[in-house]
Gaussian input, Z-matrix of N, CA and C with variables (Angstrom, degrees):
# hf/3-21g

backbone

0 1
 N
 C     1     B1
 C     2     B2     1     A1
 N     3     B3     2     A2     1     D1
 C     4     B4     3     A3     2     D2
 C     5     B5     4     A4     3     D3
 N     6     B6     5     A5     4     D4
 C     7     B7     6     A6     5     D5
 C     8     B8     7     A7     6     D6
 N     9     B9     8     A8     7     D7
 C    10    B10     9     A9     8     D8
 C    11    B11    10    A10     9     D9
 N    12    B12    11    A11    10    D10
 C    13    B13    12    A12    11    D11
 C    14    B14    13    A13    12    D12
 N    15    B15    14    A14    13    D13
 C    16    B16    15    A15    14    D14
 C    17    B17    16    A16    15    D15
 N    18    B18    17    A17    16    D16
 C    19    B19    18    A18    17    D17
 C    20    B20    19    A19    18    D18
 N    21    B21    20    A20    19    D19
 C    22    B22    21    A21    20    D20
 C    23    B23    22    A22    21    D21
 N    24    B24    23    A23    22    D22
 C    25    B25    24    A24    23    D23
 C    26    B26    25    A25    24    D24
 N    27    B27    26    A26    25    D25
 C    28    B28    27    A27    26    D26
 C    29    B29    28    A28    27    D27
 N    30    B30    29    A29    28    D28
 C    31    B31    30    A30    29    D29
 C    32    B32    31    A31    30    D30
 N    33    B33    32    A32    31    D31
 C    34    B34    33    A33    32    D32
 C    35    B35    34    A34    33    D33
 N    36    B36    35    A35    34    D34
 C    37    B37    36    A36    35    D35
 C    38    B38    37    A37    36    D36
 N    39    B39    38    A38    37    D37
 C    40    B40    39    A39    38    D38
 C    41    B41    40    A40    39    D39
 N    42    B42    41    A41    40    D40
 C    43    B43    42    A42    41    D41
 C    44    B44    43    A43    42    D42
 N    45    B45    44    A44    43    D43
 C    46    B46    45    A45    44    D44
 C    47    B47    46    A46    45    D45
 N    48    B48    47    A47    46    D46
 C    49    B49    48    A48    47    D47
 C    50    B50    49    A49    48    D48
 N    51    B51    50    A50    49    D49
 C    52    B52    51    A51    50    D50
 C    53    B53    52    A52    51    D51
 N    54    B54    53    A53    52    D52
 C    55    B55    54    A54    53    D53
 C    56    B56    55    A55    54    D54
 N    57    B57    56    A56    55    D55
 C    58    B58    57    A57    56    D56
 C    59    B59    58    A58    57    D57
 N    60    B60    59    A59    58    D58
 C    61    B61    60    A60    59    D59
 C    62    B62    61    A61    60    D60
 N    63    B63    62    A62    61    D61
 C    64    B64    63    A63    62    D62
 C    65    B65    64    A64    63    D63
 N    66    B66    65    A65    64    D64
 C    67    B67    66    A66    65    D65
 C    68    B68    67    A67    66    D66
 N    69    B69    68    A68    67    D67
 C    70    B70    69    A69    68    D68
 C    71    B71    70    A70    69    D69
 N    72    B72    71    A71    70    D70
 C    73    B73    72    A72    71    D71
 C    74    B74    73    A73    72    D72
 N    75    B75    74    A74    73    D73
 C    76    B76    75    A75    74    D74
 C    77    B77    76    A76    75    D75
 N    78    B78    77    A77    76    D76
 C    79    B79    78    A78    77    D77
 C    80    B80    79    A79    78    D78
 N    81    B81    80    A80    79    D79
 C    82    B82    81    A81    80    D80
 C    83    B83    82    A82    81    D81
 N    84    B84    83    A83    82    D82
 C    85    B85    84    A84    83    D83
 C    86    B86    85    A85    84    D84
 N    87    B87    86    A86    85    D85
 C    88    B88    87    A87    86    D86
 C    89    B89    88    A88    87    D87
 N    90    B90    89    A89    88    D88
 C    91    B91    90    A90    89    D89
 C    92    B92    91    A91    90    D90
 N    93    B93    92    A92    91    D91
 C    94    B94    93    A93    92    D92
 C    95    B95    94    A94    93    D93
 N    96    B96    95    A95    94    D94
 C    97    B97    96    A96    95    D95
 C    98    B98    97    A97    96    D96
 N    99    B99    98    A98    97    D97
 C   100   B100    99    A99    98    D98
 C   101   B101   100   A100    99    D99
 N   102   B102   101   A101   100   D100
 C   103   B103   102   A102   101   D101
 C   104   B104   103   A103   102   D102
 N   105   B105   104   A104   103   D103
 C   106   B106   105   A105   104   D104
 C   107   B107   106   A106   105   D105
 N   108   B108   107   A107   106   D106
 C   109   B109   108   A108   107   D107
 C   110   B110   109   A109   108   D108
 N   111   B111   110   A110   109   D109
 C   112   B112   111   A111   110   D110
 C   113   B113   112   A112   111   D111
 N   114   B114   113   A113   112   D112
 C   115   B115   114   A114   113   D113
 C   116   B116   115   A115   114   D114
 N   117   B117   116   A116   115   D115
 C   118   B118   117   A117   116   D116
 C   119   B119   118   A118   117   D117
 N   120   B120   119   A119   118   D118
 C   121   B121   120   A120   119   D119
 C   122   B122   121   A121   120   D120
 N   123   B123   122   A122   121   D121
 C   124   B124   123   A123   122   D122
 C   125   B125   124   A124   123   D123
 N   126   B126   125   A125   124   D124
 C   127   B127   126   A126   125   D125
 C   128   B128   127   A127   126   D126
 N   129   B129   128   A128   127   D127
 C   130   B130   129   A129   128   D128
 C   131   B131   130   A130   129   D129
 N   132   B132   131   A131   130   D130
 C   133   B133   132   A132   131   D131
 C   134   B134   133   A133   132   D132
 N   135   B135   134   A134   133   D133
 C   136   B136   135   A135   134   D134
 C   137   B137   136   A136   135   D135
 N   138   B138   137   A137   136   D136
 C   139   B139   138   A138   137   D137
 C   140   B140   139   A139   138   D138
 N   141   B141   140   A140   139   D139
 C   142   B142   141   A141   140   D140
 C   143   B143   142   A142   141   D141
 N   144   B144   143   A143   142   D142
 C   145   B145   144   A144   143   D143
 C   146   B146   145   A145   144   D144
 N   147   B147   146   A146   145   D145
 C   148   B148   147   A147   146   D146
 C   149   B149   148   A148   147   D147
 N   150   B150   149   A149   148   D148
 C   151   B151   150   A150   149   D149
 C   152   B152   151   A151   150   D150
 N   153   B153   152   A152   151   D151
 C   154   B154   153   A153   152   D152
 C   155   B155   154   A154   153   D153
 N   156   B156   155   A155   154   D154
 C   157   B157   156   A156   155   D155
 C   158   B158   157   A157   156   D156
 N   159   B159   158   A158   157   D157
 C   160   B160   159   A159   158   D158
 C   161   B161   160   A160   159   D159
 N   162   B162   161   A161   160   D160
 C   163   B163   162   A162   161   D161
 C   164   B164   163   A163   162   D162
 N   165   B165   164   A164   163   D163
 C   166   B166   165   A165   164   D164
 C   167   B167   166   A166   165   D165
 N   168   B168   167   A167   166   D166
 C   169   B169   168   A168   167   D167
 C   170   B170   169   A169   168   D168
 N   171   B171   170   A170   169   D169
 C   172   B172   171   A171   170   D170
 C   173   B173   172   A172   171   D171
 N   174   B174   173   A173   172   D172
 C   175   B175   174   A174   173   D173
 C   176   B176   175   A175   174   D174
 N   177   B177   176   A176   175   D175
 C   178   B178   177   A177   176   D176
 C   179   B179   178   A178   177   D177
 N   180   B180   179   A179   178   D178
 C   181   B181   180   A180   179   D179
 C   182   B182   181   A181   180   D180
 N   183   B183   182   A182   181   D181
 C   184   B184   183   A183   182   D182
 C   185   B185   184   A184   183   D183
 N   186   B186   185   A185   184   D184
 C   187   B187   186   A186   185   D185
 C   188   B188   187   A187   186   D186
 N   189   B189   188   A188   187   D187
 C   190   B190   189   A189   188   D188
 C   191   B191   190   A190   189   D189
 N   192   B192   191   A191   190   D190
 C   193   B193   192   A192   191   D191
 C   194   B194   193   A193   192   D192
 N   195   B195   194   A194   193   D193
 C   196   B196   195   A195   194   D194
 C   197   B197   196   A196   195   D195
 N   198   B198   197   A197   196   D196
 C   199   B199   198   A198   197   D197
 C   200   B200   199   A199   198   D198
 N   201   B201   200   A200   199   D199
 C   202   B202   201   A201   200   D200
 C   203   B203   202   A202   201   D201
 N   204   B204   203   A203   202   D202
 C   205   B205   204   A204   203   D203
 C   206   B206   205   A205   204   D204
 N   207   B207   206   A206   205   D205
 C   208   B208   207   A207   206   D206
 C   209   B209   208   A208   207   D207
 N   210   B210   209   A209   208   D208
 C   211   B211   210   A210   209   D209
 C   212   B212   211   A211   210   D210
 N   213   B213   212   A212   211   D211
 C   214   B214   213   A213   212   D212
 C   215   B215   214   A214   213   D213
 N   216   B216   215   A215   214   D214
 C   217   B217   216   A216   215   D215
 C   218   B218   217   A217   216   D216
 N   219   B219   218   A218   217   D217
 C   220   B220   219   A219   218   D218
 C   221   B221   220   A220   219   D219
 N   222   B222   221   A221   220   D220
 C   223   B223   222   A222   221   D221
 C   224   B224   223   A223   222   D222
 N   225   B225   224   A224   223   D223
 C   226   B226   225   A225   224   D224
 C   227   B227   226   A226   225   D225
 N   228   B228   227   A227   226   D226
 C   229   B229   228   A228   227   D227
 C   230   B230   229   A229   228   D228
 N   231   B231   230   A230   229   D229
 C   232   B232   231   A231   230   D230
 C   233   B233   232   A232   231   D231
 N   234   B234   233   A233   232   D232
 C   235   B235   234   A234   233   D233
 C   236   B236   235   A235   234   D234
 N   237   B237   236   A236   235   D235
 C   238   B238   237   A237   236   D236
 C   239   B239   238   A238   237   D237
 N   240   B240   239   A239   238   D238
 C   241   B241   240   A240   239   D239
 C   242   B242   241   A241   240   D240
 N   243   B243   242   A242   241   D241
 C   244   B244   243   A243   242   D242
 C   245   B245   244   A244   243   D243

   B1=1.4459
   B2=1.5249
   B3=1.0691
   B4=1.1201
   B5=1.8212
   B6=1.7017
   B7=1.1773
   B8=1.6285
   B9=1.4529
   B10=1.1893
   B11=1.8624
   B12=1.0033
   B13=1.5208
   B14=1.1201
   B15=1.5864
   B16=1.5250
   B17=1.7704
   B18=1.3589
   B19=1.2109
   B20=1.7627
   B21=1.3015
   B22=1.4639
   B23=1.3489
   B24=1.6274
   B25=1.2277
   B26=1.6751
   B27=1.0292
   B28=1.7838
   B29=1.7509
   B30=1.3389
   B31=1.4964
   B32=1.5954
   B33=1.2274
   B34=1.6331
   B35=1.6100
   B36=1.3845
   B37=1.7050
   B38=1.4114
   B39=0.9603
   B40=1.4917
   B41=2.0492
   B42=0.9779
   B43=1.6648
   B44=1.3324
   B45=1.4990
   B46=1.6833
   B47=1.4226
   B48=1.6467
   B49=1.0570
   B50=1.3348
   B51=1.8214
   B52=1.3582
   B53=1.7444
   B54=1.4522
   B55=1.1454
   B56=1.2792
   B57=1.0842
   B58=1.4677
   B59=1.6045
   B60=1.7106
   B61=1.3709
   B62=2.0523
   B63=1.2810
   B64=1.1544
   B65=1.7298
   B66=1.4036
   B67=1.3803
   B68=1.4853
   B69=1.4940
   B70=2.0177
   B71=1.5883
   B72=1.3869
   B73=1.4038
   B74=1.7946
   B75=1.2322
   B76=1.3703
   B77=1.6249
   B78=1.3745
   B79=1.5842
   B80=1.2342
   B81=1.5208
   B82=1.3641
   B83=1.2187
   B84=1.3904
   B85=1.6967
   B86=1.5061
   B87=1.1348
   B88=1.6315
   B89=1.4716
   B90=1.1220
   B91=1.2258
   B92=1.1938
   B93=1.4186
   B94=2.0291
   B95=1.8121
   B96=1.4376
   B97=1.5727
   B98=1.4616
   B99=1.1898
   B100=1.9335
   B101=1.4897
   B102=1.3297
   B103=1.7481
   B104=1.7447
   B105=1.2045
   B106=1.6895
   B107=1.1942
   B108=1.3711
   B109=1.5516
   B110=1.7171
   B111=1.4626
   B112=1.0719
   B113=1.0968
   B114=1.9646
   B115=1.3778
   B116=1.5438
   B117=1.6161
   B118=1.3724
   B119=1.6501
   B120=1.1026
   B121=1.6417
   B122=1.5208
   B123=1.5760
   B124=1.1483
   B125=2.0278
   B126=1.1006
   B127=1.5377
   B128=1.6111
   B129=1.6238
   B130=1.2758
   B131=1.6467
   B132=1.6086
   B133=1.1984
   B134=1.5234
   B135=1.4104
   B136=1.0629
   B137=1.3536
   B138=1.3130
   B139=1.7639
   B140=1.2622
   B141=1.2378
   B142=1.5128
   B143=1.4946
   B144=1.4911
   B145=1.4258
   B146=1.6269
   B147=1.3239
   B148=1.6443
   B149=1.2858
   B150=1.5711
   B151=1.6623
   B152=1.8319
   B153=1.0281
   B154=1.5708
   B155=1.0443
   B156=1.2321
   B157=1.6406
   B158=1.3408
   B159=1.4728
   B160=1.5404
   B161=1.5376
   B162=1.1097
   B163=1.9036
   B164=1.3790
   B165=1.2765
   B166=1.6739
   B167=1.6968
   B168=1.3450
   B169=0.9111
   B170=1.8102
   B171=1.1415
   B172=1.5513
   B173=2.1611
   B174=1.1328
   B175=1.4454
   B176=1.8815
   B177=0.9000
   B178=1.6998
   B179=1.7418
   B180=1.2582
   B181=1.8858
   B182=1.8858
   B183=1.5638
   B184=1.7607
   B185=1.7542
   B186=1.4185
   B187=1.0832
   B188=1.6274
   B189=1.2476
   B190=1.7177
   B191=1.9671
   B192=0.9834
   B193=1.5578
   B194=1.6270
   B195=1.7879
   B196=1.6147
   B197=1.2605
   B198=1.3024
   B199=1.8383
   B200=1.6250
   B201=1.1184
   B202=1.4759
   B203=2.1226
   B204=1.3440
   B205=1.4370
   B206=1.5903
   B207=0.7119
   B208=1.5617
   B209=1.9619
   B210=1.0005
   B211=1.5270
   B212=1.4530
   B213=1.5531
   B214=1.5180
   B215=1.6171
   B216=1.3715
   B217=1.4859
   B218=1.1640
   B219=1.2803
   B220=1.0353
   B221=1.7912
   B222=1.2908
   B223=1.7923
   B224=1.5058
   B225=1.8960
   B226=0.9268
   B227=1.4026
   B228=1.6699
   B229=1.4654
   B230=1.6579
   B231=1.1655
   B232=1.3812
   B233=1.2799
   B234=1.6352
   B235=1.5644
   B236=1.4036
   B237=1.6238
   B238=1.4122
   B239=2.0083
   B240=1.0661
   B241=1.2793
   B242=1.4521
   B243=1.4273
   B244=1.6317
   B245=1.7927
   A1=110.58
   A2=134.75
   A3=146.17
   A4=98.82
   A5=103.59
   A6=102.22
   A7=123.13
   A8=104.06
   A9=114.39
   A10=128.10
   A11=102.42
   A12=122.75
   A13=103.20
   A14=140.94
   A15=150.12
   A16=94.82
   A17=121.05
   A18=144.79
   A19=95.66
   A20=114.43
   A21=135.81
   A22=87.96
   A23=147.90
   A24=153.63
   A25=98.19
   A26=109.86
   A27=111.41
   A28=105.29
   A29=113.09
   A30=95.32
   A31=102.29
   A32=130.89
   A33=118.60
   A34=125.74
   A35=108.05
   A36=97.73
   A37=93.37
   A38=147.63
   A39=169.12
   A40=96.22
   A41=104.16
   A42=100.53
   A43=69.11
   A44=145.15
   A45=138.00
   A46=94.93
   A47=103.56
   A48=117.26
   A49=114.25
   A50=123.00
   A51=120.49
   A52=109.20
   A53=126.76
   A54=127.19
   A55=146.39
   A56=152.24
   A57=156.11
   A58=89.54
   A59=114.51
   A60=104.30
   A61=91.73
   A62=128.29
   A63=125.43
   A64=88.63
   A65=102.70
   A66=102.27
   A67=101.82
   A68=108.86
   A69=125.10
   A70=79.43
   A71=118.28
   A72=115.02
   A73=94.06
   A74=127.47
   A75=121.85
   A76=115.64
   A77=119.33
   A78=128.99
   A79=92.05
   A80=100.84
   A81=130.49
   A82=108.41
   A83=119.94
   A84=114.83
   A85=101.16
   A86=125.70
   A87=113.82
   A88=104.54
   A89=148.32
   A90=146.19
   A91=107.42
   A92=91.77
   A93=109.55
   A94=112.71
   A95=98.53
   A96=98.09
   A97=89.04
   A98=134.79
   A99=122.18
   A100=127.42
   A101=98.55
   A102=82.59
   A103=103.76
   A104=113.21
   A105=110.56
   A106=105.49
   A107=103.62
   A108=129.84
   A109=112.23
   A110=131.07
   A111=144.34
   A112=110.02
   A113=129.29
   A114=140.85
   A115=109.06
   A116=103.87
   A117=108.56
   A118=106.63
   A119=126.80
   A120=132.55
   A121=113.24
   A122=97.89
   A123=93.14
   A124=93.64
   A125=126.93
   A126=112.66
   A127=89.47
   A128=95.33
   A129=105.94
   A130=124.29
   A131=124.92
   A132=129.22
   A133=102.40
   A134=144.91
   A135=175.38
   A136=89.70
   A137=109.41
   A138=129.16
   A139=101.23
   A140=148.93
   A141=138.08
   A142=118.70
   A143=102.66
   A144=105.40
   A145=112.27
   A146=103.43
   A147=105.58
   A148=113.72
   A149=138.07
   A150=146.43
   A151=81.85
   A152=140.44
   A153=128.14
   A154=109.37
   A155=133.44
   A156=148.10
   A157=93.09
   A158=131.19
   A159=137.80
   A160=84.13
   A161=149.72
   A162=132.06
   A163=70.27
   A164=163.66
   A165=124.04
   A166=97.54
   A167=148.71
   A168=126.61
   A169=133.73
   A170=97.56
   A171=107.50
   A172=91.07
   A173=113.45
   A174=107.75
   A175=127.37
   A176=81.85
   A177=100.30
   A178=108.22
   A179=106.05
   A180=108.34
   A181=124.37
   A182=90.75
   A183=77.39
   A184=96.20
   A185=133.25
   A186=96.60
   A187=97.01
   A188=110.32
   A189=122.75
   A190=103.68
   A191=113.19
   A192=114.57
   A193=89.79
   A194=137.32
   A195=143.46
   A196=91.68
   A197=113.20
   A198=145.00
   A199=84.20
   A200=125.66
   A201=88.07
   A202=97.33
   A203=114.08
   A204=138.44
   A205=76.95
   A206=140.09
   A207=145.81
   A208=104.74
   A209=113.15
   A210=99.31
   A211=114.48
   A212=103.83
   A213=129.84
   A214=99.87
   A215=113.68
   A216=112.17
   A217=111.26
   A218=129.14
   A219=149.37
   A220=110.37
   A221=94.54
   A222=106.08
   A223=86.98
   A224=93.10
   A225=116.70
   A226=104.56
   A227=120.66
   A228=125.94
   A229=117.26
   A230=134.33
   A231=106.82
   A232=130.65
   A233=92.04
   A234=118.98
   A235=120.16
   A236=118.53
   A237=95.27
   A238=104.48
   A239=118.99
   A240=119.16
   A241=133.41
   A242=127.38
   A243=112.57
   A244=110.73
   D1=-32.11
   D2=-142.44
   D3=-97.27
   D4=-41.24
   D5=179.53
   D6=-96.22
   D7=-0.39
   D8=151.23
   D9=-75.67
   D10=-30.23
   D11=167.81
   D12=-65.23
   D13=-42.27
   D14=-154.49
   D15=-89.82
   D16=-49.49
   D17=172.97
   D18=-35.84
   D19=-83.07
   D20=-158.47
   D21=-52.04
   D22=-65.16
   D23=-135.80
   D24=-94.82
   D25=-17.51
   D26=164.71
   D27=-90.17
   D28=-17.70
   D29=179.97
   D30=107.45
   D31=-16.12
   D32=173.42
   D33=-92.55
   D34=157.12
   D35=178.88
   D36=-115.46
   D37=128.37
   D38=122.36
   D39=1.94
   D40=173.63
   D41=168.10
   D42=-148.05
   D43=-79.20
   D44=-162.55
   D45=-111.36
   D46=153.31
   D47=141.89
   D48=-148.73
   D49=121.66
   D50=-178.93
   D51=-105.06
   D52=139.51
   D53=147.61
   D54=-124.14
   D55=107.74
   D56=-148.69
   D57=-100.74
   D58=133.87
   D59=171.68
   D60=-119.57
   D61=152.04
   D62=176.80
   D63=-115.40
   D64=149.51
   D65=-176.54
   D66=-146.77
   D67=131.82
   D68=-160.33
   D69=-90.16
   D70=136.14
   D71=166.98
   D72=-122.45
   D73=116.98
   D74=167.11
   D75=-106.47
   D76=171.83
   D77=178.64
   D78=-101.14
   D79=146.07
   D80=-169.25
   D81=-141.64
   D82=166.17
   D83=178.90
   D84=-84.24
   D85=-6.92
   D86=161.37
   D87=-89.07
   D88=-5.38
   D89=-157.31
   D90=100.96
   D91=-173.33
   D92=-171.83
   D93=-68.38
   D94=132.32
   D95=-158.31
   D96=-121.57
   D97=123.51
   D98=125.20
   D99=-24.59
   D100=94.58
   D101=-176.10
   D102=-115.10
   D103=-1.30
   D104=167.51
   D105=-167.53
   D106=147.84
   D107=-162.29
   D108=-134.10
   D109=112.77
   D110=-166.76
   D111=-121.86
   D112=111.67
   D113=-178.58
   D114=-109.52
   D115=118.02
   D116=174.02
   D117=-92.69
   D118=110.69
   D119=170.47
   D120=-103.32
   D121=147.07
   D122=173.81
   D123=-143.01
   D124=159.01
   D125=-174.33
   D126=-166.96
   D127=130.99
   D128=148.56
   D129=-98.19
   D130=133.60
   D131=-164.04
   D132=-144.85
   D133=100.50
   D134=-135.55
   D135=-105.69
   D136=94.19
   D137=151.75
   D138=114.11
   D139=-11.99
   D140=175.27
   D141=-96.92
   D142=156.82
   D143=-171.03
   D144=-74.58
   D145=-179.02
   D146=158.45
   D147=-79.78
   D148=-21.60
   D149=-166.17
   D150=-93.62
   D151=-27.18
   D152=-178.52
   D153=-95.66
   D154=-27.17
   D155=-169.68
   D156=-78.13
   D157=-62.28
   D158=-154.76
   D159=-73.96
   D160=-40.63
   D161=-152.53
   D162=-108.32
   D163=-52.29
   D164=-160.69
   D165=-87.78
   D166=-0.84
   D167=145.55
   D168=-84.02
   D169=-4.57
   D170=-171.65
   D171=-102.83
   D172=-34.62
   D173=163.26
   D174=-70.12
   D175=-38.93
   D176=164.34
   D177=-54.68
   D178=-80.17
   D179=161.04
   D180=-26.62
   D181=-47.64
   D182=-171.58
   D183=-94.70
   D184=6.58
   D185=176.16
   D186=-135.18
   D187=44.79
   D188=169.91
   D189=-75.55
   D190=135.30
   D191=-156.34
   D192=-99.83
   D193=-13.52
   D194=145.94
   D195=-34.88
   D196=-80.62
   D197=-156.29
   D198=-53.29
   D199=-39.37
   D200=-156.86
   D201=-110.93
   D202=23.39
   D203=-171.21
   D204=-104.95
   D205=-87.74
   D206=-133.72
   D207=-73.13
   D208=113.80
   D209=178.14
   D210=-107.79
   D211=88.71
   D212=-163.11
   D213=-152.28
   D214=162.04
   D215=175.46
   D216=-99.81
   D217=120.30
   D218=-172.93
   D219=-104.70
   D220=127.92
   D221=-176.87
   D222=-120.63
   D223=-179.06
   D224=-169.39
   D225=-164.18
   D226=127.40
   D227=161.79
   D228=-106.03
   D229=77.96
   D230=163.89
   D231=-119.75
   D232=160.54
   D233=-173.97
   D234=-95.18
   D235=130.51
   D236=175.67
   D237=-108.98
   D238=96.66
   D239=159.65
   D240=-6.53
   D241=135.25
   D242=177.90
   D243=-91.24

């Protein structure tokens, strides 16, 4: 959501955007914790580059307010589709 929101405020409309998040759940002495979270994206976006795509998706990541709820490491792969 966040990088769809980032999308709109640069001026692009997306036609797709897919994400798969994989998420490490380990045991902890408080119990079972989320401690890292890995999003595979891939998005088609009609008129932007890959050098604009990578900083509104890599800005989108560090300032997703989930991402920054969750105290786990959170990555990120994305693709921008032709």
């Amino acid at each position: 959501m966040a990088f769809s929101a980032e999308l709109g405020k640069a001026g692009f409309t997306p036609t797709a955007i897919n994400t798969t998040a994989t998420v490490t759940l380990d045991k902890t002495d408080a119990g079972f914790t989320v401690t890292e979270s890995h999003l595979d994206m891939t998005a088609k976006i009609p008129g932007i580059d890959a050098e604009k795509f990578t900083a509104i998706a890599n800005g989108a990541k560090a300032g997703c307010p989930i991402s920054r709820l969750l105290n786990a490491k959170i990555s990120l792969d994305a693709k921008l589709e032709a």
